[in-house]
VODO-252339 format. One record per residue: residue in three letters; x, y, z of N, C-alpha, C in turn. Coordinates in steps of 0.1 Angstrom, whole numbers, padded with zeros to 4 digits, always signed. Layout:
% residues N
ALAXYZXYZXYZ
...
% end
This chain:
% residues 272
UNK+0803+0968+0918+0798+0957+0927+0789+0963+0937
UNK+0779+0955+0941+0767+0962+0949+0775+0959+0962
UNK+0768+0967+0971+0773+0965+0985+0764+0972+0995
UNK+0762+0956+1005+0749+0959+1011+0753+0968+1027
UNK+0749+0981+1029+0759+0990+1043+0749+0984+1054
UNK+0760+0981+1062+0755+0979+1075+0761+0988+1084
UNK+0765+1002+1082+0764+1013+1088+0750+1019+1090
UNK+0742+1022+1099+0733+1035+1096+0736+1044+1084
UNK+0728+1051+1085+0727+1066+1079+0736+1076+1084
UNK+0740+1083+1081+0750+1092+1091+0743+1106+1089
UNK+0732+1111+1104+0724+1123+1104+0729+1131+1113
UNK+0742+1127+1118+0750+1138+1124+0749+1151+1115
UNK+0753+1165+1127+0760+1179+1123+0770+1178+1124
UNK+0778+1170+1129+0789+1169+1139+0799+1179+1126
UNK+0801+1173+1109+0807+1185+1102+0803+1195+1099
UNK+0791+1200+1102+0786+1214+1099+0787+1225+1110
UNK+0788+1220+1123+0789+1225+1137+0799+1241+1133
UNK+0812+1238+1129+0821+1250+1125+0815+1257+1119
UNK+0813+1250+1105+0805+1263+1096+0797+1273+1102
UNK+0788+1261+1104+0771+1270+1111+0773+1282+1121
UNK+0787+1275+1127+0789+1286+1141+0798+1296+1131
UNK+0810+1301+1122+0811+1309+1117+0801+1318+1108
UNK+0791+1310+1101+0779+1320+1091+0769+1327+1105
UNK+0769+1321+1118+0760+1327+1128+0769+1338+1131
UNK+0782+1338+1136+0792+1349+1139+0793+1361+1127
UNK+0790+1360+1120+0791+1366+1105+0779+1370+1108
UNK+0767+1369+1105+0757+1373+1106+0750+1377+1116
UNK+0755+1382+1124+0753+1388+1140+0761+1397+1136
UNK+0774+1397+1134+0783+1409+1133+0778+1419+1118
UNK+0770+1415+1109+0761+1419+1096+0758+1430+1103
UNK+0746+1422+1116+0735+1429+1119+0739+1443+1129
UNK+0751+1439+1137+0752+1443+1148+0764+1460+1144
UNK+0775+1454+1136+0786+1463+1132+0783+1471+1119
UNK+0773+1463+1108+0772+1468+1096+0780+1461+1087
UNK+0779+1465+1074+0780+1455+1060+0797+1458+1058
UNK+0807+1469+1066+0821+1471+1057+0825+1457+1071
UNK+0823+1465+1085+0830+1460+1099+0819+1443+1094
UNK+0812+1443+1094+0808+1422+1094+0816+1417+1081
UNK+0825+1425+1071+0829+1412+1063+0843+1416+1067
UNK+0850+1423+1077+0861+1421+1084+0862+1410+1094
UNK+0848+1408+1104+0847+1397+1110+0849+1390+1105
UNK+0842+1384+1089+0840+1375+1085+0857+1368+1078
UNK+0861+1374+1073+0877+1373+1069+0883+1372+1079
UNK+0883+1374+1094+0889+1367+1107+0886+1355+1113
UNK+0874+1355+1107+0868+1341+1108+0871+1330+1100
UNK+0872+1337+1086+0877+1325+1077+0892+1322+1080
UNK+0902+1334+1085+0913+1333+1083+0918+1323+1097
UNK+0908+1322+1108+0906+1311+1120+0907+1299+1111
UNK+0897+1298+1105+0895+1282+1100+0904+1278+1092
UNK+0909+1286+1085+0926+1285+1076+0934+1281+1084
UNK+0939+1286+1100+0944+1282+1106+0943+1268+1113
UNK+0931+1263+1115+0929+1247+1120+0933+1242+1110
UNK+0929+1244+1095+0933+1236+1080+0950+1233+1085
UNK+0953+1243+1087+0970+1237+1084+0978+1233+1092
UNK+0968+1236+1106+0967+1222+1120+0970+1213+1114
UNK+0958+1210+1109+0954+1194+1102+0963+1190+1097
UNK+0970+1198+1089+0977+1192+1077+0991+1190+1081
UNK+0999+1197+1093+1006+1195+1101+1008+1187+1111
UNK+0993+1180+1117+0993+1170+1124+0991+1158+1115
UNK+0985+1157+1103+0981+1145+1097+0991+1143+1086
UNK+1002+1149+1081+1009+1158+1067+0997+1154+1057
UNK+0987+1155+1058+0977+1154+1047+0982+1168+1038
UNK+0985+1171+1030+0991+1177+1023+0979+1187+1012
UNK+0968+1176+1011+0958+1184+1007+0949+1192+1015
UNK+0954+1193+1030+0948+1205+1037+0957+1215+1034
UNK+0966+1213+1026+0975+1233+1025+0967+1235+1012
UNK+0961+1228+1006+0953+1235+0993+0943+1241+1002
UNK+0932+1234+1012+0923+1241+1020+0930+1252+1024
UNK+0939+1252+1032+0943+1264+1041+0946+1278+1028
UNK+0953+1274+1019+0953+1284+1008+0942+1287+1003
UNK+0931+1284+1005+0915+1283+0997+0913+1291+1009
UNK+0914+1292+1019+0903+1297+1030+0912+1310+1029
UNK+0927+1313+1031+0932+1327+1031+0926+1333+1020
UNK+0928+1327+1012+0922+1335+1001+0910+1345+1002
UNK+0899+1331+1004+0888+1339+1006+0886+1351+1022
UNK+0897+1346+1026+0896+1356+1041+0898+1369+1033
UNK+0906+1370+1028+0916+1380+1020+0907+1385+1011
UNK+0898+1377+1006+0885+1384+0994+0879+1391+1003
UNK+0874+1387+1013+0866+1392+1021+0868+1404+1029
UNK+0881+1403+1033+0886+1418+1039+0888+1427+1028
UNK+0890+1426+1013+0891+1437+1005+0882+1440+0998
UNK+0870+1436+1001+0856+1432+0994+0849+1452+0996
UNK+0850+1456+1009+0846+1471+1013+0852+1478+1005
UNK+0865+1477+1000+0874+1484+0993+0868+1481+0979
UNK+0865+1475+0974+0859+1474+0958+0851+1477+0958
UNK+0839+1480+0970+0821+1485+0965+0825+1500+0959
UNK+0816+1504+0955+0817+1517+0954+0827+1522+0945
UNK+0834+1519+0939+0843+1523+0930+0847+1525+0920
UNK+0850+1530+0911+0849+1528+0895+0862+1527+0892
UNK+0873+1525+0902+0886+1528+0893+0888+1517+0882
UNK+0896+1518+0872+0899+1508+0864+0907+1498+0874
UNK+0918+1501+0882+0929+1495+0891+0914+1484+0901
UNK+0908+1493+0904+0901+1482+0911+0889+1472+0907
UNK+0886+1476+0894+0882+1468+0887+0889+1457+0885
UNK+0902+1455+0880+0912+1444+0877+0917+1437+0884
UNK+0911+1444+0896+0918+1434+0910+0907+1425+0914
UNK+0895+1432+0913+0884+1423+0915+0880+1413+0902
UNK+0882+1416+0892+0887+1406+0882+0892+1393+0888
UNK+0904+1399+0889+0913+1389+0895+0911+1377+0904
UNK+0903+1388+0914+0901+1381+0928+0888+1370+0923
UNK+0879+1372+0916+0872+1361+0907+0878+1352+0901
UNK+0884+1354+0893+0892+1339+0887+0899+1332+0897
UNK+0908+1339+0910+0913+1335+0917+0902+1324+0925
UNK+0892+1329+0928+0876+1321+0934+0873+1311+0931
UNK+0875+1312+0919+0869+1303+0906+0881+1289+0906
UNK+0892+1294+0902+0898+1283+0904+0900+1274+0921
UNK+0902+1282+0931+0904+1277+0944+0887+1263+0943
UNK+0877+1275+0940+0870+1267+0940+0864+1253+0931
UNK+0870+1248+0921+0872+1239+0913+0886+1229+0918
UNK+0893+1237+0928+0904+1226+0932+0899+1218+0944
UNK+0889+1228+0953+0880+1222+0963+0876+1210+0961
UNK+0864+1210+0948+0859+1208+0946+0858+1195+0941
UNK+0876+1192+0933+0878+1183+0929+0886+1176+0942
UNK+0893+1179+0949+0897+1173+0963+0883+1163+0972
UNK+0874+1174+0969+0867+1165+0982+0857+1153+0968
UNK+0855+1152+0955+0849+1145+0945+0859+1132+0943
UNK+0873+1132+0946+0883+1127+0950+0884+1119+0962
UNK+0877+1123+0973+0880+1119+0985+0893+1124+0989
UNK+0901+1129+0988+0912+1135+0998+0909+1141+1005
UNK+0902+1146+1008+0899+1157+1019+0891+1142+1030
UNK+0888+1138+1030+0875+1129+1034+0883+1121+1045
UNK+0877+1120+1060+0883+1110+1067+0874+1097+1069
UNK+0883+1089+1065+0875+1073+1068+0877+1063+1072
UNK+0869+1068+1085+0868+1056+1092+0850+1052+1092
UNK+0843+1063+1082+0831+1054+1076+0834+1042+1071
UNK+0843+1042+1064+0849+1031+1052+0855+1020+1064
UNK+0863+1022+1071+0872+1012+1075+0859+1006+1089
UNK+0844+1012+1096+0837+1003+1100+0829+0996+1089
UNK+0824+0998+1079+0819+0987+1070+0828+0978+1066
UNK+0845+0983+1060+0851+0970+1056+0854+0957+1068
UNK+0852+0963+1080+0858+0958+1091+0842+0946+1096
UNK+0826+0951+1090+0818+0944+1092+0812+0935+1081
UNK+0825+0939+1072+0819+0929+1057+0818+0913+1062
UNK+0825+0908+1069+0829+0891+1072+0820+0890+1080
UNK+0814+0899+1087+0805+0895+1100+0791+0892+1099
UNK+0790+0881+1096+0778+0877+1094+0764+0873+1104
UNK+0775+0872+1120+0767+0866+1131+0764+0876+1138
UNK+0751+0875+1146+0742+0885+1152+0748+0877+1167
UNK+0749+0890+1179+0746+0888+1186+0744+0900+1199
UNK+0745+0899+1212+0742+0912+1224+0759+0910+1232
UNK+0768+0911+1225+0779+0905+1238+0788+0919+1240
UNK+0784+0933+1238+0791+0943+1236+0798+0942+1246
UNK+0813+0947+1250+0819+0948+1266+0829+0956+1261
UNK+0834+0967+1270+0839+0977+1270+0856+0972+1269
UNK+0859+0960+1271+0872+0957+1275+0882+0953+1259
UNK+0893+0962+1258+0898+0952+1244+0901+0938+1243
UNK+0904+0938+1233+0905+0924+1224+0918+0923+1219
UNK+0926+0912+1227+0938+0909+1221+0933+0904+1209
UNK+0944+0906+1196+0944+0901+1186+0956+0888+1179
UNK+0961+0891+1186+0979+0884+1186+0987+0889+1184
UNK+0999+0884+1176+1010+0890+1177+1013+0892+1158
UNK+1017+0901+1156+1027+0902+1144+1042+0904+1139
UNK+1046+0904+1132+1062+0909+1129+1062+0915+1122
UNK+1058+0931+1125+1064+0943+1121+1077+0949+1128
UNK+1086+0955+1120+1093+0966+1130+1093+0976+1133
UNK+1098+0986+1142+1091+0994+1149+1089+1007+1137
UNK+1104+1009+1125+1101+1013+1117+1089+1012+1106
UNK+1087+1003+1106+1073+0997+1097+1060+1001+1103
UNK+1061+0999+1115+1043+1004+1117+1044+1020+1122
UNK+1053+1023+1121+1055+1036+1125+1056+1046+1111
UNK+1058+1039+1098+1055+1045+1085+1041+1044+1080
UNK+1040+1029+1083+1021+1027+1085+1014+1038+1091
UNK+1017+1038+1106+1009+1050+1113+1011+1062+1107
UNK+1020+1069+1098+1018+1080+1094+1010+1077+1079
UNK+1007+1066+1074+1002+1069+1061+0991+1068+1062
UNK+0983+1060+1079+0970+1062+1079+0966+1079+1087
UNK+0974+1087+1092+0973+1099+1092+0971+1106+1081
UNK+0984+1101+1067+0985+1109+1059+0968+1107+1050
UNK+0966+1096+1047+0953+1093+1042+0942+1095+1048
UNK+0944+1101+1059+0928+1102+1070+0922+1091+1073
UNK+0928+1080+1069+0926+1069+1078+0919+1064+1092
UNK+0928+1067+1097+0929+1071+1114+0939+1080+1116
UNK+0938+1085+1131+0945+1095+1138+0953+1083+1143
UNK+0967+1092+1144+0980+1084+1152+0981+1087+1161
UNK+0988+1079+1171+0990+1085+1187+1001+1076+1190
UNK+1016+1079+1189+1024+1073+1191+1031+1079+1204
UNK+1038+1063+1209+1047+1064+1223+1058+1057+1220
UNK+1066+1056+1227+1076+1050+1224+1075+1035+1230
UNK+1063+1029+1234+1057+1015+1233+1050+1009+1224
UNK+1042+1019+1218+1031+1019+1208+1027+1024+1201
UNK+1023+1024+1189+1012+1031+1180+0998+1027+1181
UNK+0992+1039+1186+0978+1035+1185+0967+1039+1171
UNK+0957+1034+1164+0951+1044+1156+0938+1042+1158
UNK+0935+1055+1157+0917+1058+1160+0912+1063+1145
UNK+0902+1053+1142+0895+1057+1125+0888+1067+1132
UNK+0883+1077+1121+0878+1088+1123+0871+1090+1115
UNK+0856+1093+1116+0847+1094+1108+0845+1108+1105
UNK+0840+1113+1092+0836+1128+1086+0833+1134+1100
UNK+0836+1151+1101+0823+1154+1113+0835+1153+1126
UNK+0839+1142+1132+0842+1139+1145+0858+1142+1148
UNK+0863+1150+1131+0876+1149+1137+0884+1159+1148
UNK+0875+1171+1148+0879+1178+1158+0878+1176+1173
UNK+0875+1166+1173+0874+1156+1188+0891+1154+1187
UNK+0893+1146+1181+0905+1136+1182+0917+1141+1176
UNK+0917+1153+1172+0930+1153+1164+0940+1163+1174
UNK+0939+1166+1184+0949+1174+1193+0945+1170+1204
UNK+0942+1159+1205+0941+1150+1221+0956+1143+1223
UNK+0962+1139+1239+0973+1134+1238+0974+1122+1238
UNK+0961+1114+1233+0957+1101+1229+0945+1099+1227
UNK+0945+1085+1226+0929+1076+1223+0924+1076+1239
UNK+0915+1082+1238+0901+1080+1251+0901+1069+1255
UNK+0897+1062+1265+0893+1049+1267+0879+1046+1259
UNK+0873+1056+1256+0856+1052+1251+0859+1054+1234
UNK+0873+1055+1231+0870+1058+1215+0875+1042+1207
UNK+0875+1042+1198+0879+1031+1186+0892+1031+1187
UNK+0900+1020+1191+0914+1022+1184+0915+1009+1180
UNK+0930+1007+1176+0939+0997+1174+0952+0999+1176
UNK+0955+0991+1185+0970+0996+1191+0979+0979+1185
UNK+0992+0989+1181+1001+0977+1176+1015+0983+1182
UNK+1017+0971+1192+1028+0976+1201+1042+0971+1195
UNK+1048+0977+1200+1063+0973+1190+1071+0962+1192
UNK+1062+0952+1205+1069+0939+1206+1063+0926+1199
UNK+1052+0933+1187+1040+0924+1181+1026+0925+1186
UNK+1022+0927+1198+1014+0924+1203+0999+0937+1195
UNK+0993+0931+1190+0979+0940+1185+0968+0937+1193
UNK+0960+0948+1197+0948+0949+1207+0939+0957+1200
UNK+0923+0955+1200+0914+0965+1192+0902+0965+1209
UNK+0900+0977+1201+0887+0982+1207+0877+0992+1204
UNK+0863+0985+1207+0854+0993+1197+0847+1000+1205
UNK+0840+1013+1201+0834+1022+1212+0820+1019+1213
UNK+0814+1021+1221+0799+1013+1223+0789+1027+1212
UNK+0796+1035+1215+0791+1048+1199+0790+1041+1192
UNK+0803+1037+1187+0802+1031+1170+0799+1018+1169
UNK+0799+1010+1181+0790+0997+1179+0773+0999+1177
UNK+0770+1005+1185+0758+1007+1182+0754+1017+1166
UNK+0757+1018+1160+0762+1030+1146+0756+1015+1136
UNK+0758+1004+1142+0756+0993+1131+0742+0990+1129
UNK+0736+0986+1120+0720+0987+1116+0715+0971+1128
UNK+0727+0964+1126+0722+0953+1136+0733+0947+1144
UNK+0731+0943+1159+0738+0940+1166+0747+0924+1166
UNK+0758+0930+1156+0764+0921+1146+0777+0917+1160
UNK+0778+0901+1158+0783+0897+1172+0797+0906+1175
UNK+0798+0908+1185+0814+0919+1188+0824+0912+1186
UNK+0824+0899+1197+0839+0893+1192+0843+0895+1179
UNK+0833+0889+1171+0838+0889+1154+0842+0901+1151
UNK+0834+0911+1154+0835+0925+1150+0852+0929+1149
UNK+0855+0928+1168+0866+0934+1171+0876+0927+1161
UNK+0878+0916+1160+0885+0903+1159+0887+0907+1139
UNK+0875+0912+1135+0879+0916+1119+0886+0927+1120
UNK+0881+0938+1127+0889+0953+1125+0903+0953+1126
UNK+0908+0943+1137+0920+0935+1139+0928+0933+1128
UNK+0921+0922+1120+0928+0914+1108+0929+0928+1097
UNK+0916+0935+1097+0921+0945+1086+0928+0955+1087
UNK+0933+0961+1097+0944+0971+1099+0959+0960+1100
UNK+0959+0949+1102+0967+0940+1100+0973+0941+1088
UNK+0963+0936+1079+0961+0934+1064+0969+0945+1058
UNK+0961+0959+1063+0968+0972+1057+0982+0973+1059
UNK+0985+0969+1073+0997+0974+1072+1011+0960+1064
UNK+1002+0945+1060+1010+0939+1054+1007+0945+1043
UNK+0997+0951+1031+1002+0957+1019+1010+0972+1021
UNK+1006+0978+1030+1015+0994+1032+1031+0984+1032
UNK+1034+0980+1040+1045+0972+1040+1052+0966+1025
UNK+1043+0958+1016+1050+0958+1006+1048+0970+0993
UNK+1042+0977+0995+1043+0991+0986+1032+0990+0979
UNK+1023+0986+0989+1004+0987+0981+0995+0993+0988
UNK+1006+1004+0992+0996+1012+1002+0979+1018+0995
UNK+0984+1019+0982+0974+1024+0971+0962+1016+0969
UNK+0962+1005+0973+0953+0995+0975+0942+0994+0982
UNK+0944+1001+0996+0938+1002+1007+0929+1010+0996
UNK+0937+1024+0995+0931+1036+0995+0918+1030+0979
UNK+0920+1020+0974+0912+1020+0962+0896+1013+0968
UNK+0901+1002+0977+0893+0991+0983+0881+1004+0991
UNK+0888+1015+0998+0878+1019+0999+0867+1032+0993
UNK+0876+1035+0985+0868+1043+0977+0855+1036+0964
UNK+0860+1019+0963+0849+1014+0960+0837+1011+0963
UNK+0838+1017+0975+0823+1017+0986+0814+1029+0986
UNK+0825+1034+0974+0816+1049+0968+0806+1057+0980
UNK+0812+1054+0995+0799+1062+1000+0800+1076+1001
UNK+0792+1083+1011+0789+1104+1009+0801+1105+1017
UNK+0807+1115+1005+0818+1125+1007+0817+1128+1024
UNK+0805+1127+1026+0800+1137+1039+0801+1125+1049
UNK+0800+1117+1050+0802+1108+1061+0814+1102+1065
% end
């Protein structure tokens, strides 16, 4: 089915920022220490970002970041034994660098298929287009203040399994209190903002569903303006509302898998 985006383009770095800054640290330490000591740095560096992976995956139980975090040791571990294989003829180290190839080879085809998949992928690209599909009316009424939504009948159990399946899905980030669950969608790029904060910002996106019914949204003037046209807010707020609503009436009856399909039909970039 065609589908017309009323997101911008997404020409953020915001996901490349890490990389860029480990291949620059890597390549200063090349220049500065030499070719055995720079791919020691570099295997400290990778074996850093292994370590945020399993952050992630322990803050979100996304469970496909311990494939990342295993993909990145790995290659830390290639990379620190990498001096040890130049130069060498042994048979023994031949077979280990064998090895360490196929081992490459596969990590990188399970990558590969993870992020072609969308598991790896956080969206809340997806959840601002589904949230502007209804909104048909243009208008200038942006205001910083939330939007009661009403009330619903969840129990505290229920939106509290909800909130972990939109962590576990990359959904949104959770931020639970013992009043509230809040969730902040999180677009590609931006999650290292939000994912070890002790809540939602006042300037970020949430949706808060408090455990006496009461749901409240709020949109950040970032991601309102993110829309190709200034599509009226009320409505805005007032859909985002109904569809984390929505989600958590099918996560509720055991269609969590539904969400996750509705938006991978929006086929958009892995990268956003």
């Amino acid at each position: 089915m065609f589908h017309t985006r009323k997101l911008k383009s997404d020409r953020s770095i915001g996901g490349w920022i890490v990389p860029l800054i480990l291949l620059a640290v890597f390549g200063i330490g090349l220049l500065v220490l030499g070719y055995r000591r720079g791919l020691y740095v570099l295997s400290i560096l990778v074996w850093m970002y292994a370590a945020y992976s399993l952050c992630v995956c322990l803050r979100t139980r996304n469970f496909e970041h311990l494939a990342l975090f295993a993909s990145q040791f790995f290659l830390g571990w290639l990379a620190f034994q990498l001096p040890s294989f130049a130069g060498t003829g042994r048979v023994e180290s031949r077979s280990s660098l064998i090895a360490a190839a196929i081992g490459f080879v596969c990590f990188s085809v399970l990558i590969l298929f993870l992020l072609a998949t969308r598991r790896l992928k956080w969206r809340g690209s997806e959840v601002f287009e589904l949230a502007a599909e209804p909104v048909e009316e243009t208008g200038n009424g942006y205001t910083a203040r939330p939007r009661p939504i009403g009330k619903v009948e969840f129990t505290r159990l229920e939106l509290l399994a909800f909130a972990r399946f939109c962590a576990r899905n990359l959904i949104a980030v959770a931020y639970l209190s013992p009043r509230q669950a809040v969730l902040v969608p999180v677009r590609m790029g931006q999650e290292y903002t939000y994912l070890f904060r002790g809540g939602a910002y006042p300037e970020s996106t949430w949706i808060s569903f408090d455990f006496d019914g009461d749901v409240a949204v709020h949109i950040s003037q970032k991601d309102y303006l993110n829309y190709r046209e200034p599509l009226a807010f009320d409505k805005l707020c007032e859909s985002l509302g109904r569809l984390f609503i929505e989600f958590a009436e099918q996560h509720r009856s055991g269609e969590g898998v539904r969400i996750i399909d509705r938006m991978n039909a929006l086929q958009m970039n892995i990268l956003e």
